[in-house]
C-alpha positions as CSV (number, residue, x, y, z in Angstrom):
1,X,14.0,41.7,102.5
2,X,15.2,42.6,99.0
3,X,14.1,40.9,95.6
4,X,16.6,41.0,92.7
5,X,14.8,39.7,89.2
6,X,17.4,39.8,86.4
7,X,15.9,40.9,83.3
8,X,16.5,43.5,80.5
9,X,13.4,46.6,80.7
10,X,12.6,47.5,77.2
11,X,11.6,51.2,76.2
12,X,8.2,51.9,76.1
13,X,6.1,55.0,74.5
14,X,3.4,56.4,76.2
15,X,0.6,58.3,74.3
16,X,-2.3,60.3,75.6
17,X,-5.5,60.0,74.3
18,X,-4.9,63.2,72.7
19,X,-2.1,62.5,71.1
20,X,-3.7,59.3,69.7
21,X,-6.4,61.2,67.8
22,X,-4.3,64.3,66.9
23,X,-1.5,61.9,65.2
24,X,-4.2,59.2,63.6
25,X,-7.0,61.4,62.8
26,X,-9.5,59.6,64.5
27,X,-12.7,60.9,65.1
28,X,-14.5,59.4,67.8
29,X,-18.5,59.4,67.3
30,X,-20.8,61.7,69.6
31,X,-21.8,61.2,72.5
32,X,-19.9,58.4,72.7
33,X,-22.6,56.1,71.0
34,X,-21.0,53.4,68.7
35,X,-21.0,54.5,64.7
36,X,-23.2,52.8,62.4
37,X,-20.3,51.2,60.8
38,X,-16.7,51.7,61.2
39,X,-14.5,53.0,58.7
40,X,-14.2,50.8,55.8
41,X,-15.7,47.8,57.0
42,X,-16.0,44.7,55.1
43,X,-18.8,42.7,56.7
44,X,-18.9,39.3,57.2
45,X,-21.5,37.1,56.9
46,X,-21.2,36.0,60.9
47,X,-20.6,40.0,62.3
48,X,-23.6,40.8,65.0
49,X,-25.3,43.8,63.1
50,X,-26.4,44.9,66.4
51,X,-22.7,46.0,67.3
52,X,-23.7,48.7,64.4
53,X,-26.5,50.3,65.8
54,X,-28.4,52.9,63.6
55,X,-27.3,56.4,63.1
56,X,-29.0,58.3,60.1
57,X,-27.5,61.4,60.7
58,X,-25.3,63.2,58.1
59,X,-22.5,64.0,61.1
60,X,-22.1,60.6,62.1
61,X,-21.3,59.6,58.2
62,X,-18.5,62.4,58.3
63,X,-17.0,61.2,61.1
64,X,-16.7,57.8,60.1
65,X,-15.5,59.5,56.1
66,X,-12.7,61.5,58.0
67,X,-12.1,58.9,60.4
68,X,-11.1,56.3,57.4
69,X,-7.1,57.0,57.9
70,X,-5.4,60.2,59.4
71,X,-7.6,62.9,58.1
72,X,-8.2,66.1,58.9
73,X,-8.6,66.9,61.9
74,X,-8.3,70.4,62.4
75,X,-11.9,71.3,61.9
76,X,-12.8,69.6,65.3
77,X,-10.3,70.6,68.1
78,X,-9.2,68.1,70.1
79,X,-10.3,68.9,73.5
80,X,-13.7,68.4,71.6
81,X,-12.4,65.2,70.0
82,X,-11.7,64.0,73.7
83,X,-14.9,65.2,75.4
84,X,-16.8,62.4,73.1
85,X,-15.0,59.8,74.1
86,X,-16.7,57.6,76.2
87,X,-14.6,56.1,79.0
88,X,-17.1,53.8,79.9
89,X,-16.6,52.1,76.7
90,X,-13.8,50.6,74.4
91,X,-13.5,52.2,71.5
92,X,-12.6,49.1,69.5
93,X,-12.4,50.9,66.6
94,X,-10.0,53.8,67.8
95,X,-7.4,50.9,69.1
96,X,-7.4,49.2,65.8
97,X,-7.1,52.6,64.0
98,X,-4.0,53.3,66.9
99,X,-2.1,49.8,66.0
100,X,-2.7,51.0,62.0
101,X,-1.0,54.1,62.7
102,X,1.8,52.3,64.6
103,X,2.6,50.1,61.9
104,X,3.0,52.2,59.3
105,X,5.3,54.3,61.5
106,X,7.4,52.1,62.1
107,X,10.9,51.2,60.0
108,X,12.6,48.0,58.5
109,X,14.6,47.8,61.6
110,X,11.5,48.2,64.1
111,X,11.4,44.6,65.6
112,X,9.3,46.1,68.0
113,X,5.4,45.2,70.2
114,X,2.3,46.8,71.0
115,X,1.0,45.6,73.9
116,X,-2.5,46.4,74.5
117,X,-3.8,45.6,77.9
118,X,-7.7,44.9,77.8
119,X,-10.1,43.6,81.1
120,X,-10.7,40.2,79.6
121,X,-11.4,37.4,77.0
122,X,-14.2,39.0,75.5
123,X,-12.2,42.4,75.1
124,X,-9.3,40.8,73.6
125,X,-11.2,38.9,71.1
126,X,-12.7,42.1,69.7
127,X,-10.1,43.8,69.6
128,X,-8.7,41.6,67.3
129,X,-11.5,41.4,65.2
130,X,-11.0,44.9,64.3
131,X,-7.5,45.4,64.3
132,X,-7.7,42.4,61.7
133,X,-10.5,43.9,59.8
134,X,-9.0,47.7,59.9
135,X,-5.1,46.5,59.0
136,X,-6.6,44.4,56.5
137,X,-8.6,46.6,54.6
138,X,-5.4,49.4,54.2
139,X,-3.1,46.6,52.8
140,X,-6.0,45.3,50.5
């Protein structure tokens, strides 16, 4: 048996994860632990502080300062930048710093998606949460 679905396939760019933190700068925390805050967060009155857990350590604050918007990443090389990322996890914060990236790239004629494909309700509804916070605060 053969199956014909008409359709038009649409091109579609693939990034590694090294290619996501060597074009946006992102500097995911050690160990894979969640940062204390992400980069320029503006709290709100309902966010769970205990997404933010505590992390006093002078390190942690420069890598959420250099992870603010494509810095410099050249300090840290990048097979170290991948090493403390935590597969386990979503990096929530490292998506909405991706879709940033992505739409300041693109031009007045990009009519363009990003499809980001996450394991459930939950997932989705964080992501948003910080793609809204982290788009926002650059066009603030």
């Amino acid at each position: 048996p053969r199956m014909h679905i008409p359709g038009f396939t649409f091109p579609v760019t693939d990034f590694l994860l090294e290619d996501v933190l060597a074009k946006t700068g992102y500097i995911p925390p050690k160990n894979g632990k969640k940062k204390k805050r992400p980069p320029r967060r503006q709290y709100d009155a309902d966010d769970d502080v205990d997404d933010y857990p505590e992390d006093n350590n002078e390190e942690g604050e420069e890598d959420e300062k250099n992870s603010a918007g494509a810095a410099n990443t050249s300090s840290i090389p990048i097979e170290e930048l991948v090493k403390r990322v935590n597969e386990q996890n979503i990096d929530y914060d490292m998506v909405a710093i991706l879709v940033r990236y992505l739409l300041q790239q693109r031009t007045s004629t990009d009519d363009g998606s990003i499809l980001i494909f996450l394991p459930g309700a939950v997932e989705i509804s964080k992501a948003e949460q910080s793609i809204r916070r982290i788009v926002r605060s650059t066009s603030a």
